[in-house]
Legacy VTK file of the C-alpha trace (Angstrom):
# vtk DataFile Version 3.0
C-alpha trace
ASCII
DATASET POLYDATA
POINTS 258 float
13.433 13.948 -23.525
15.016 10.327 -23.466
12.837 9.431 -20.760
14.560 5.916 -20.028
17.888 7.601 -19.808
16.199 10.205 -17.223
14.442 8.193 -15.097
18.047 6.278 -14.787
20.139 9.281 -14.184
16.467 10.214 -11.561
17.738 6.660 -10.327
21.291 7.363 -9.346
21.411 10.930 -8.187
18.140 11.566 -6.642
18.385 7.902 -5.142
21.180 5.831 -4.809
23.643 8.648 -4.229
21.315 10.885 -2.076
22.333 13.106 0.095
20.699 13.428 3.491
17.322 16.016 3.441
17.604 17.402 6.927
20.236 18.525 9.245
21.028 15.455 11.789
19.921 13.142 9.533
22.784 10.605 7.944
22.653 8.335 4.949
23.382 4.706 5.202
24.425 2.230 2.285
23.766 -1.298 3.266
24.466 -3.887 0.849
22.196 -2.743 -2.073
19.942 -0.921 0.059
20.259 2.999 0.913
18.192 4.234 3.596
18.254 7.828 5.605
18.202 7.849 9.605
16.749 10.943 10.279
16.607 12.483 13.911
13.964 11.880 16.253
10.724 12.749 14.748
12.116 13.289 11.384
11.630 11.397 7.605
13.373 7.787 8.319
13.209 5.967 4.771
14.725 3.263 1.953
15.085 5.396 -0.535
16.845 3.077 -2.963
17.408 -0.534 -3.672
18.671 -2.842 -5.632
17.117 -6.212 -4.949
16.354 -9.455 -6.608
14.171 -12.205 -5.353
16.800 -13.952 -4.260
17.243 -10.939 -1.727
14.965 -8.843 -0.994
12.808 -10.738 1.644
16.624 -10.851 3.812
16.607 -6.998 2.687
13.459 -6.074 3.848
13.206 -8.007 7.192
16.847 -6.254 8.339
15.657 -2.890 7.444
12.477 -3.821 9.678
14.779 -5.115 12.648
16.970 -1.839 12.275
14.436 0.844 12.610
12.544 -1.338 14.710
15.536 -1.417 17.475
15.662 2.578 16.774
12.259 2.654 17.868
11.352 4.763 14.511
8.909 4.315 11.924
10.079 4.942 8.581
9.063 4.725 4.941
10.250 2.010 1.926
9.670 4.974 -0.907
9.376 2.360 -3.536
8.773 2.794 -7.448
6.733 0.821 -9.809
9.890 0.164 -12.044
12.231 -0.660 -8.667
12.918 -4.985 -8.433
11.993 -7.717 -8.022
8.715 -6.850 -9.640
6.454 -8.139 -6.319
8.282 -6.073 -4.070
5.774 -4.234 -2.928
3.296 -7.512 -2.411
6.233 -8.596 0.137
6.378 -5.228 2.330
3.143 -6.033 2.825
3.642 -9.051 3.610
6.739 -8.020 5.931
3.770 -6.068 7.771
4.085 -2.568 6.239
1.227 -0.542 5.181
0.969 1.440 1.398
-0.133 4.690 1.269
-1.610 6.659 -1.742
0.261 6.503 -4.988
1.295 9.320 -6.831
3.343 9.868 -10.184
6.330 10.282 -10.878
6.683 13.278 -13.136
9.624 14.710 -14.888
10.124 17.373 -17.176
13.391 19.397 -19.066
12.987 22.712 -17.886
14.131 24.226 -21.304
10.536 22.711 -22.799
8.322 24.254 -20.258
6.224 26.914 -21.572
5.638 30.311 -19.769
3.507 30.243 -17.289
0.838 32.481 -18.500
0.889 35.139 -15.192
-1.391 34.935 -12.675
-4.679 36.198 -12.104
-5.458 40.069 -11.699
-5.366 40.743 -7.800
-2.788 38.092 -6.608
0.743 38.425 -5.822
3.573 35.835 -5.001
4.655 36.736 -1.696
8.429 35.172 -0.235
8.284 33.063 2.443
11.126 34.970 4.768
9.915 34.855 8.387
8.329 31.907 10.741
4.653 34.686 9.891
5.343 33.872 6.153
6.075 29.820 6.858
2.155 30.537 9.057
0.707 31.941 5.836
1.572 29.210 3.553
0.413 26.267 6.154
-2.883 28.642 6.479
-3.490 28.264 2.406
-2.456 24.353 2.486
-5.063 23.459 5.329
-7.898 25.400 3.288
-6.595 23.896 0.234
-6.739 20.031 1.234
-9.068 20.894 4.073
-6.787 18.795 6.850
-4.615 19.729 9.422
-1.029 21.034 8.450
0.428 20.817 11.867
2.770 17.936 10.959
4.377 20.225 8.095
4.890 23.283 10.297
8.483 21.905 11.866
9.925 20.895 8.546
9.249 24.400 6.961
10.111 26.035 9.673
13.402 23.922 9.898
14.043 24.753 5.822
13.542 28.298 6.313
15.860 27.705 8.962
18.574 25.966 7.401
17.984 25.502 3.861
19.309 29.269 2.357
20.091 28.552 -1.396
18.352 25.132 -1.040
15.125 25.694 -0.639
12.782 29.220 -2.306
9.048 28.871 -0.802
6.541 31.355 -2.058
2.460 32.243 -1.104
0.328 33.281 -3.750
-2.005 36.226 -1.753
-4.969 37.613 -3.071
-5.040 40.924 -0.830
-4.304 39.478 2.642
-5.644 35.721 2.014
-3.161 32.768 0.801
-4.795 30.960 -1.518
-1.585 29.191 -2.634
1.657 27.926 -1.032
4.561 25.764 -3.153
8.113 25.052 -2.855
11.370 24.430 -4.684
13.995 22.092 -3.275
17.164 22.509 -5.014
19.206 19.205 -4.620
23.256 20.300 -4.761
25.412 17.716 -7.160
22.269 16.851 -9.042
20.635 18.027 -12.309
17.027 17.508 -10.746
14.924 20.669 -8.960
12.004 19.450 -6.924
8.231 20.520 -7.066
6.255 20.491 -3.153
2.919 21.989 -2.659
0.642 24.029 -5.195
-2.456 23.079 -3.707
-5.012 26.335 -4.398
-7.823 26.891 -1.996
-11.294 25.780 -3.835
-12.460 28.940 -4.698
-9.319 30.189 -6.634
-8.945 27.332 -8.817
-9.316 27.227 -11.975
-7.249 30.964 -12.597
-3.584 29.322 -13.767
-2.317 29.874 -10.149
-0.980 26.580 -9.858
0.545 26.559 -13.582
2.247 30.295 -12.693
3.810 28.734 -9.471
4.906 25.690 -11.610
6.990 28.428 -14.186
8.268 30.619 -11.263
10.112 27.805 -9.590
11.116 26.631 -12.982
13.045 29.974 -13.691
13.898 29.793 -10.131
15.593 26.470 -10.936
16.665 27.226 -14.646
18.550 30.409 -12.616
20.611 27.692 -10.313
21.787 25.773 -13.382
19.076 23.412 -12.978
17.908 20.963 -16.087
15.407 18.890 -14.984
12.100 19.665 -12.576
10.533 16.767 -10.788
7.480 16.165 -8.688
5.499 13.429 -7.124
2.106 14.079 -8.598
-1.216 13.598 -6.760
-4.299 12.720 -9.451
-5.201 16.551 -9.012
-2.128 17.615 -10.346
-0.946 14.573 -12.522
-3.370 15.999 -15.800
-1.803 19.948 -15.310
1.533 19.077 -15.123
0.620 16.808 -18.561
-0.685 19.912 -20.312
2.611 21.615 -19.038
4.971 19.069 -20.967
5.939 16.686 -17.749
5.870 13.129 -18.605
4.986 10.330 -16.184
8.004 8.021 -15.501
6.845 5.609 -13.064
4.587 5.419 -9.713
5.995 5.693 -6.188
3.839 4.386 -3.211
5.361 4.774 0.024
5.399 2.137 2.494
5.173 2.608 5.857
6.106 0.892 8.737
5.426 1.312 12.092
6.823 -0.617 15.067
LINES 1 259
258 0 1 2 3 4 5 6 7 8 9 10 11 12 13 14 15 16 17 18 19 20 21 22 23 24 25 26 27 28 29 30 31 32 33 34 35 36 37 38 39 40 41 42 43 44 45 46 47 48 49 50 51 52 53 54 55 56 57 58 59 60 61 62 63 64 65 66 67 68 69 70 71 72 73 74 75 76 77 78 79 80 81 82 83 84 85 86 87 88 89 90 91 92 93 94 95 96 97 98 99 100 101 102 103 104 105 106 107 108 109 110 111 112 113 114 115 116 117 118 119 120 121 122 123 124 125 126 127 128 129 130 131 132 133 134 135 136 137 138 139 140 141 142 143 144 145 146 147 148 149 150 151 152 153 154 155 156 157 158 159 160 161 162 163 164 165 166 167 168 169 170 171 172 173 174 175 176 177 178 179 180 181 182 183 184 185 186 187 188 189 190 191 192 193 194 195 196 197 198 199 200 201 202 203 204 205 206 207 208 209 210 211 212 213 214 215 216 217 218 219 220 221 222 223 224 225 226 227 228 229 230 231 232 233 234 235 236 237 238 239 240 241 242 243 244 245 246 247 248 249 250 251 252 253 254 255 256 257
């Protein structure tokens, strides 16, 4: 994989020419920024600019007076390879707030190896009904041991409105989810996205994660998909490695809040 050329093509059509992720929400191209206004209580963001230093201070302050008149938070997703190089030293300074980095990850589908099977006694289960959507945000709060109430809307909204978009799975062992992932299909793109995987403590360690990772990649492969792509926590990052995904760049979000 050409990884320069793929993180540029990641660039344009995951980025720069993104669609909006929600129904209601609407994508805006202002000058070299791009930003999604999503409805109330939904993901408000930059998700792609194209700044210098000559700019991006003017940039950053009008995105800051526009959400703040909207009365919205929203998020600067910003990459470690985005310009000028010190952008994210001036959205601090602008006064938003970084949150955890993650990686990210990219990988041609074609190279992925099989995903081995999962363990003996668990299942993959569709997610098909708002009980389903309940199953999956049971596994992710035992998983990262933290409330999932903030999640429930959006996957209730996707199962709602994302058919052919969106395939969300549970991995049950007898009646308990010990595993819940998704796969966000992005129309007039070549990228699939990765959500989710986290495994409850005590099943980890039994390939679960690494099965989920090959069933959305056939899922993907099936839709004419080539490339899979996830931002990767520092659980995941070394997994996804083994698998054959290669790190591309970091993304910290920014957040501001007015």
């Amino acid at each position: 994989m050409d990884t320069p050329e793929v993180l540029a093509l990641f660039d344009r059509q995951m980025r720069r020419d993104t669609l909006a992720d929600a129904p209601g929400a609407r994508i805006e191209r202002v000058g070299k920024v791009v930003r999604q206004v999503g409805v109330e209580g939904g993901w408000s963001a930059v998700v792609w600019s194209g700044l210098d230093q000559a700019t991006a201070r003017s940039a950053i302050a009008e995105q800051v007076r526009y959400f703040t008149a909207l009365g919205r938070e929203f998020e600067w997703k910003h990459y470690s390879h985005d310009q000028p190089e010190n952008l994210g030293e001036l959205l601090l300074a602008a006064g938003f707030e970084a949150e955890p980095d993650e990686a990210l990850m990219i990988a041609r589908i074609a190279d992925l190896p099989d995903g081995g099977g999962l363990p003996e006694g668990v299942r993959l289960h569709p997610v098909t009904t708002p009980a389903d959507v309940e199953l999956m945000l049971s596994a992710h709060e035992r998983a990262f041991e933290t409330t999932a109430d903030w999640l429930r809307p959006r996957l209730l909204d996707m199962l709602a409105n994302g058919p052919g978009t969106v395939s969300m799975v549970v991995a049950m062992a007898g009646d308990m989810p010990v595993c819940g992932a998704r796969l966000e299909l992005h129309p007039g793109t070549e990228f699939a996205s990765l959500w989710g995987g986290g495994t409850v403590p005590a099943w980890r360690g039994r390939g679960i994660y690494r099965a989920l990772v090959a069933h959305r990649a056939k899922t993907a492969a099936e839709h004419g998909y080539r490339y899979l792509q996830v931002d990767a926590s520092d659980q995941s990052r070394p997994i996804l490695q083994r698998l054959g995904f290669a790190a591309l760049s970091t993304t910290t979000p920014y957040v501001y809040k007015p």
